[in-house]
C-alpha positions as CSV (number, residue, x, y, z in Angstrom):
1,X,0.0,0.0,0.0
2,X,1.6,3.6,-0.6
3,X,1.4,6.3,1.5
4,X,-1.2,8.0,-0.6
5,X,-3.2,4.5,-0.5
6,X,-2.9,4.7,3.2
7,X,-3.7,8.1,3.4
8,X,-6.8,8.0,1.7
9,X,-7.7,5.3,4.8
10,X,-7.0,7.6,7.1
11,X,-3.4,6.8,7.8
12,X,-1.2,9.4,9.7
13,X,2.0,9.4,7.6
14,X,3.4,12.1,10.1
15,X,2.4,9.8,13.2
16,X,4.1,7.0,11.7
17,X,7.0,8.7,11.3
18,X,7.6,9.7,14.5
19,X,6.8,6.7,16.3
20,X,9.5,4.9,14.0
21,X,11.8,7.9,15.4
22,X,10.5,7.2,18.8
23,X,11.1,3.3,18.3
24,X,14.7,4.1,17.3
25,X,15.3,5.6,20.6
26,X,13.7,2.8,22.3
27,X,16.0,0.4,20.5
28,X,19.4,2.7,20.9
29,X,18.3,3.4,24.7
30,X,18.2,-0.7,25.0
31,X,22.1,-0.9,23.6
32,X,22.9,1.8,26.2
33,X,21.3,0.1,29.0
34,X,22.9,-3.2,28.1
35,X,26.7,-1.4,28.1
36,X,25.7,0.6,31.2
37,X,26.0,-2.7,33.1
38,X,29.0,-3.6,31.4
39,X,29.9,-0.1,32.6
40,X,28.9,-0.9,36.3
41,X,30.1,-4.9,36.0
42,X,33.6,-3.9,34.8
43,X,34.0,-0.7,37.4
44,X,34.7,2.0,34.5
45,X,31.6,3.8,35.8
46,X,33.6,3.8,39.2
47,X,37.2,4.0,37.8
48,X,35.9,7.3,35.8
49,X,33.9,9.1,38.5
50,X,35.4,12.2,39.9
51,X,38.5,11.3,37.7
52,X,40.1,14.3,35.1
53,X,39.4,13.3,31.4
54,X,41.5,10.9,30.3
55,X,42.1,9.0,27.0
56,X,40.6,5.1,26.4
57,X,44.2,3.5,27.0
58,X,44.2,5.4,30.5
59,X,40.8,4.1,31.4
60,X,41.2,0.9,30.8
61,X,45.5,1.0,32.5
62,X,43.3,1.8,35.4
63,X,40.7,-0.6,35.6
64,X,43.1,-3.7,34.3
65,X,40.9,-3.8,31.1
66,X,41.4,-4.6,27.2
67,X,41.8,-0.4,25.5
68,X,40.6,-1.9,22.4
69,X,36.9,-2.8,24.7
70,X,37.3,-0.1,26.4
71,X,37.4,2.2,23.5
72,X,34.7,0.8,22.1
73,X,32.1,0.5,25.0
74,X,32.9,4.6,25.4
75,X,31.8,5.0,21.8
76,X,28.1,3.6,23.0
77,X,28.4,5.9,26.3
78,X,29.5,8.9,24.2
79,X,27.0,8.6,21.6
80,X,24.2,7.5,23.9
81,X,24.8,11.2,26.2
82,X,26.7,9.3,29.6
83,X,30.2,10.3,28.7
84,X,31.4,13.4,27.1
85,X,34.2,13.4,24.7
86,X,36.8,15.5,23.5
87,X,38.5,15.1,20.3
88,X,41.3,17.1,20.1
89,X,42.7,14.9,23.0
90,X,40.7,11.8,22.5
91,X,39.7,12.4,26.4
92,X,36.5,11.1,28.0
93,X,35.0,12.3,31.3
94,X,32.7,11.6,33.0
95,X,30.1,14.0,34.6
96,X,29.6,14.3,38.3
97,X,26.1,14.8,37.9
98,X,26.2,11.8,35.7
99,X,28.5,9.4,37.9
100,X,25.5,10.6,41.2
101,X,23.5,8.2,39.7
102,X,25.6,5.5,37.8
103,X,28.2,4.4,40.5
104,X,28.5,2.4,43.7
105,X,27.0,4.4,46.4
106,X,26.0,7.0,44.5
107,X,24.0,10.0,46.1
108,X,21.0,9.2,44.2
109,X,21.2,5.7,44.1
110,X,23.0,3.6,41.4
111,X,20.5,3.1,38.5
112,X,23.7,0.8,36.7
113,X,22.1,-1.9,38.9
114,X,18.5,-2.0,37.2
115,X,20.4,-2.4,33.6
116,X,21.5,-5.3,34.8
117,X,17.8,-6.9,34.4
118,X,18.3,-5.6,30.5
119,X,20.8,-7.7,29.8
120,X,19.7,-10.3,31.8
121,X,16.7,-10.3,29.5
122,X,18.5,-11.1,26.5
123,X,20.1,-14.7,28.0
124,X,16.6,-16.1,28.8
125,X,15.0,-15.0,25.4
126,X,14.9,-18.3,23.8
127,X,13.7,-19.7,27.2
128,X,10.6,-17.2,27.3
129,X,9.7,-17.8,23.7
130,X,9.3,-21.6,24.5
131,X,7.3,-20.5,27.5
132,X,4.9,-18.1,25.1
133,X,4.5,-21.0,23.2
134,X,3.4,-23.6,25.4
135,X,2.5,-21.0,28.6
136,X,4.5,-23.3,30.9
137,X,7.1,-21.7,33.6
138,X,10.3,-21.3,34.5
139,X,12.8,-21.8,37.5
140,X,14.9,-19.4,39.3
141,X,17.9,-21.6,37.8
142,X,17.0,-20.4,34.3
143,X,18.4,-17.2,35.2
144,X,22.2,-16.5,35.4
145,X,23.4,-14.6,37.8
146,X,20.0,-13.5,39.8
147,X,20.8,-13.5,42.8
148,X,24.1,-11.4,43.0
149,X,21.7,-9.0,41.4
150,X,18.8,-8.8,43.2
151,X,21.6,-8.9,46.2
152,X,22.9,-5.4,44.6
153,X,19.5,-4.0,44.6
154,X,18.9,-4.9,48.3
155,X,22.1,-3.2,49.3
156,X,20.6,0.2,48.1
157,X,16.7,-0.2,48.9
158,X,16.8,-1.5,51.9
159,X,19.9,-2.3,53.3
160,X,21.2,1.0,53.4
161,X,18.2,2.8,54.9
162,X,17.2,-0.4,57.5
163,X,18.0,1.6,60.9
164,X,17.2,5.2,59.9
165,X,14.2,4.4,57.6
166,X,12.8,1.5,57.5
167,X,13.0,-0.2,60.6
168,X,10.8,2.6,62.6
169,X,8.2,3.0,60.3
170,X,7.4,0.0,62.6
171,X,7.3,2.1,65.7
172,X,9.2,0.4,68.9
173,X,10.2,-2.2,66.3
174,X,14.3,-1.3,66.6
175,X,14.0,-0.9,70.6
176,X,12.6,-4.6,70.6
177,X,15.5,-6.0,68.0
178,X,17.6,-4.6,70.7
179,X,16.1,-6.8,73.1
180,X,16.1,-9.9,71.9
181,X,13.3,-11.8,69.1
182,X,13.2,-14.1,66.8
183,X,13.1,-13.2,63.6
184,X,12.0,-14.4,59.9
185,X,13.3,-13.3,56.7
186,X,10.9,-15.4,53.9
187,X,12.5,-15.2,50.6
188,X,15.8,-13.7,51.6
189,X,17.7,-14.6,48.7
190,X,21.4,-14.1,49.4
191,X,20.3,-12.6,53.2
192,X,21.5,-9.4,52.9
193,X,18.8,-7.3,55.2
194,X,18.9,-10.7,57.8
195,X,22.8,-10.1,57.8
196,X,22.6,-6.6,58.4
197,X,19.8,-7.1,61.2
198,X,22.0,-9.7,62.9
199,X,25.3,-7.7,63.2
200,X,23.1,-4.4,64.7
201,X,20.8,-7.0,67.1
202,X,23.2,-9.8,68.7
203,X,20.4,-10.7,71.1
204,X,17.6,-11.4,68.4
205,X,17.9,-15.0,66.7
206,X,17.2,-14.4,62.8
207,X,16.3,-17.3,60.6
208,X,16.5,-17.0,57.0
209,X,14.2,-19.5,54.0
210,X,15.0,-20.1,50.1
211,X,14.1,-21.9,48.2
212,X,17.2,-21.3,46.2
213,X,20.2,-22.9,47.4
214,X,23.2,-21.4,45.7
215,X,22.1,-18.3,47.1
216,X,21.8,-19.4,50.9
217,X,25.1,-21.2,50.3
218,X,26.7,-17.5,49.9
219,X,24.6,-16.1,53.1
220,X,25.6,-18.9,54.6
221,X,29.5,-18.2,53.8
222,X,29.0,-14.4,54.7
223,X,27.1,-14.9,57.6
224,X,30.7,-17.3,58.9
225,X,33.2,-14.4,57.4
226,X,31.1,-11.7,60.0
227,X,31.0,-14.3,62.7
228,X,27.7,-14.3,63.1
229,X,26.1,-17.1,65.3
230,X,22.9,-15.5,65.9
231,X,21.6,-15.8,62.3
232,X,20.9,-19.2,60.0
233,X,19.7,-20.2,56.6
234,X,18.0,-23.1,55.7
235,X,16.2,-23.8,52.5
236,X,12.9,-24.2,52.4
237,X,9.8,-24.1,49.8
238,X,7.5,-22.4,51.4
239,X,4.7,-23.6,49.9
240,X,3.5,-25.8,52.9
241,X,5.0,-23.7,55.6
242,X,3.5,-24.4,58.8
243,X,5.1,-23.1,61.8
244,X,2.4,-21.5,64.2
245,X,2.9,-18.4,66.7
246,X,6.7,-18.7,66.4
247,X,8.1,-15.1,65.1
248,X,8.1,-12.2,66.2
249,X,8.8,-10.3,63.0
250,X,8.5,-11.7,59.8
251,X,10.2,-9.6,56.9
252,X,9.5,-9.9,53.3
253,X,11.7,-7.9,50.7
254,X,10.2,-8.4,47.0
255,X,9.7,-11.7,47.3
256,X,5.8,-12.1,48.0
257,X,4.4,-11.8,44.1
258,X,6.8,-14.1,43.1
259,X,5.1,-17.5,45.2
260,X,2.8,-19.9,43.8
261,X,-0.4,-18.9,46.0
262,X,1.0,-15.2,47.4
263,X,-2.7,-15.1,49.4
264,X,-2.1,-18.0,50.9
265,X,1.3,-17.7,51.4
266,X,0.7,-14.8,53.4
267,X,-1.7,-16.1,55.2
268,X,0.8,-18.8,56.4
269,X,3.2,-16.2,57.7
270,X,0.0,-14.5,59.8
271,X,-0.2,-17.6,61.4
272,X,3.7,-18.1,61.8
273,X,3.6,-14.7,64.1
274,X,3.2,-14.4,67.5
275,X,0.6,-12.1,69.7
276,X,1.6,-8.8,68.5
277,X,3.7,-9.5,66.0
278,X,4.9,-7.6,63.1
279,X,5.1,-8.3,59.0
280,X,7.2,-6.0,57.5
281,X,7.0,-6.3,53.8
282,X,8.5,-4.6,50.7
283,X,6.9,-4.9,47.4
284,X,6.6,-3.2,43.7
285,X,4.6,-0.3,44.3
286,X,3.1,-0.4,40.8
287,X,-1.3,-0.4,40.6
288,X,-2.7,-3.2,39.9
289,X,-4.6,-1.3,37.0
290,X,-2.1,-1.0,34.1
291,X,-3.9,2.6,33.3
292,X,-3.1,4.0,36.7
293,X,1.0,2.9,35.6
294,X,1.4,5.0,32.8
295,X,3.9,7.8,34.8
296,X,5.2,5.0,37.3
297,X,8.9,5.0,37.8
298,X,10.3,2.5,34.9
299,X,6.7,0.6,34.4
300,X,7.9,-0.7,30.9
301,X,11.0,-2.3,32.7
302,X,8.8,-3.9,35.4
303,X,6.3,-4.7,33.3
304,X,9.6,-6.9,30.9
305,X,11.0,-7.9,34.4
306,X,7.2,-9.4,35.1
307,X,6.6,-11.0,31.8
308,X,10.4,-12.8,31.4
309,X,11.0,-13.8,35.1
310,X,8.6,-13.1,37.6
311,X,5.4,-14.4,36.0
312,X,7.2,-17.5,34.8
313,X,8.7,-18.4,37.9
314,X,5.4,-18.1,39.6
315,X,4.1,-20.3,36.8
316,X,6.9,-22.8,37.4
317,X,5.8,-23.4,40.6
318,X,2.3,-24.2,39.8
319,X,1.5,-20.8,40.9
320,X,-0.7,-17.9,39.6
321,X,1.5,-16.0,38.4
322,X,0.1,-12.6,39.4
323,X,3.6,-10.9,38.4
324,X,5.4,-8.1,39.5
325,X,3.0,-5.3,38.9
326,X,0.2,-7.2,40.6
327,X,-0.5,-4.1,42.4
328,X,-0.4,-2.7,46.1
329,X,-4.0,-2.6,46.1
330,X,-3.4,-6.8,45.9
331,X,-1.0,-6.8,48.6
332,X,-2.8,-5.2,51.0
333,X,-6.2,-6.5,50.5
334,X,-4.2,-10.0,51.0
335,X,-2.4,-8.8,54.3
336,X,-6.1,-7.7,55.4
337,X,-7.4,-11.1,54.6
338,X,-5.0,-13.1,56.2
339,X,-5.9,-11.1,59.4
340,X,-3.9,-9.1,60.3
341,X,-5.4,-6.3,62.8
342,X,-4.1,-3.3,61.2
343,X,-2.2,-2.5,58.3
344,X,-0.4,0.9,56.9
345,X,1.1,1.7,53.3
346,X,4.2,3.8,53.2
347,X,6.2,5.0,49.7
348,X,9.6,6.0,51.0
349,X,11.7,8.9,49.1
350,X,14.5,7.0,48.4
351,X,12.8,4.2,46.9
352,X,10.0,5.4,44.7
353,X,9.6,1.6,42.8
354,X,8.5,0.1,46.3
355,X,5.9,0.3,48.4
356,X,6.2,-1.0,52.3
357,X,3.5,-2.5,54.6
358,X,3.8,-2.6,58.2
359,X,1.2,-5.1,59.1
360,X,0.2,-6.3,63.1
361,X,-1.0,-9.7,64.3
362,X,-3.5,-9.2,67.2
């Protein structure tokens, strides 16, 4: 059909145009964010922060890195707006007010991390199209790498903010740490939160469940490094979990969509609490309506994350797979219906992707 064919049918040549435009950024932004964890994996993000500007073969003398790479992988970060570049001395820099958001420990949080799941998403491709196909599952194990990523992102959202944010959105919660309880991290992955809790509170007894165990075997390993005898991991699929009135706090960071039955799963963990015991719980923020997530903080990348690992895993399982956006209107009608006795929302500043729900056991 020509344009004037299409036209004539009410086609928008000018509209078409600039979404093609607008799909070429898309598809240029996608190399960038693929590099920028190459950029974070390798430590040229860090090597380059704060640094003069300094030529491709001095970048990579410093980070113990292949110039000829090196050279190359600035080309994509020039061209893509992260670095700048000067020719006449063949010098890259970069920003400060670029590296404040790209580096380890960076004052507005290192957004290097989340390109990791870009990149991530091109190694399970073929194993999602057999999954579109057939609308089976997945396992965690189909996913390289996962948990020294998710690991990352738990250093920044809630590791980092535990005792000056988080922590006392549960009021007396950090005065009773101090005194001694026993405490249950479900779904902690590589443990770093249970770690951090257990070095601060040596008189509180912290218990960690997986069902993954590679990444236990490194919480495991870490918790033996600090010294730590108050903590343990032991895996566990959760799926049957039936302790009764045995916690009293049970923590749950980004880990509750991804279960096979996340309703009755939490239920299970109401029951697991003691008299006046807390659930502290971190989840994706998103709605569950996807027309109330049109301006939400990286929704498209959520949305991938949901579709290529989340939802599949869940489905692996047996599960519903309800996904990452399934929305904090889900979560805390299913913290209600478990029975909890109250329950309160809160969307911290430094972590605009998450919601948190303090919820107490009568």
């Amino acid at each position: 059909m020509t344009f004037q064919q299409q036209a004539d049918t009410g086609f928008d040549h000018d509209k078409a145009l600039a979404f093609a435009g607008r799909m070429s950024d898309f598809i240029s932004a996608g190399a960038v964010a693929v590099m920028t964890s190459i950029g974070h994996r390798t430590g040229l993000f860090d090597t380059m922060a704060g640094r003069a500007p300094a030529t491709s073969a001095e970048i990579a003398d410093v980070c113990g890195l292949a110039e000829r790479y090196v050279r190359e992988w600035l080309a994509v970060m020039v061209t893509g707006g992260v670095v700048t570049y000067d020719p006449a001395g063949a010098r890259y820099h970069l920003p400060p007010e670029h590296a404040a958001s790209l580096t380890r420990g960076a004052p507005l949080g290192n957004l290097a991390v989340y390109a990791q799941h870009v990149a991530l998403m091109g190694q399970v491709q073929e194993r999602i199209l057999r999954c579109f196909a057939s609308g089976e599952g997945a396992a965690y194990a189909d996913y390289p790498d996962f948990h020294r990523l998710m690991a990352e992102d738990s250093d920044q959202t809630v590791v980092d903010q535990l005792d000056t944010v988080i922590l006392p959105l549960a009021g007396d919660l950090p005065e009773r740490l101090a005194a001694g309880i026993d405490v249950l991290d479900a779904g902690c992955g590589r443990g770093r939160a249970l770690l951090a809790m257990a070095r601060k509170y040596p008189l509180s007894r912290f218990l960690g469940l997986d069902l993954c165990a590679d990444a236990l075997e490194d919480a495991t390993r870490e918790a033996a490094a600090r010294g730590l005898t108050n903590v343990r991991f032991e895996v566990c699929d959760m799926t049957d979990f039936a302790a009764e009135a045995a916690f009293d706090l049970i923590t749950s960071f980004d880990a509750v969509h991804d279960q096979k039955h996340p309703a009755d799963f939490l239920r299970r963990l109401h029951r697991a609490l003691r008299p006046g015991g807390i659930h502290l719980m971190q989840d994706i923020g998103g709605s569950a309506r996807l027309e109330a997530n049109m301006e939400f903080p990286m929704a498209p990348l959520l949305y991938a994350i949901s579709c290529l690992h989340c939802t599949p895993v869940s489905l692996g399982q047996g599960g519903e797979g309800l996904g990452t956006m399934w929305g904090w209107e889900t979560a805390e009608r299913m913290l209600r219906e478990a029975g909890h006795a109250s329950v309160t929302r809160h969307v911290l500043p430094h972590d605009p992707m998450n919601v948190w729900f303090v919820s107490r056991k009568a």
